[in-house]
C-alpha angles and dihedrals in degrees: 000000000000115000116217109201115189108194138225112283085075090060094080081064108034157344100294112217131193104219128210116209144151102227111143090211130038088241089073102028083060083051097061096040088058101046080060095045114020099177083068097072097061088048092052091025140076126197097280093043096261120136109269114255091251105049120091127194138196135193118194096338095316134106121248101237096177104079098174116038090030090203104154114146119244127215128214091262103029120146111208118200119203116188144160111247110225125228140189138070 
């Protein structure tokens, strides 16, 4: 199963869960992830269900360059990193 991390940045405003799923694409995998935790979607989503400007994610190693469809594709054993980007300076 593919194993979605979201990392800590998310922790000052929530418990912050690792999902196992077994979405073939990160679309759906998001979607279960957020039917478990459904705070989660207003933190990775905007309004029209694209990723927040400020959320990056990576899937085996890899960015996430699609920000609107999120239509990667997941492998059995994917693990999909969701994280906040930081900013400033």
């Amino acid at each position: 199963m593919a194993l979605l991390i979201f990392t800590q940045q998310l922790g000052r405003f929530m418990t912050v869960p690792q999902v196992e799923t077994r979405a073939g694409d990160l679309r759906c995998a998001l979607d279960a992830a957020f039917a478990e935790h459904p705070r989660l979607r207003g933190y990775v989503l905007d309004e029209q269900g694209h990723l927040r400007e400020n959320v990056v994610i990576f899937i085996d190693g890899q960015r996430s360059r699609e920000r609107q469809i999120l239509n990667d594709a997941l492998a059995p054993d994917s693990k999909v990193y969701i994280l906040q980007a930081l900013s400033g300076g």
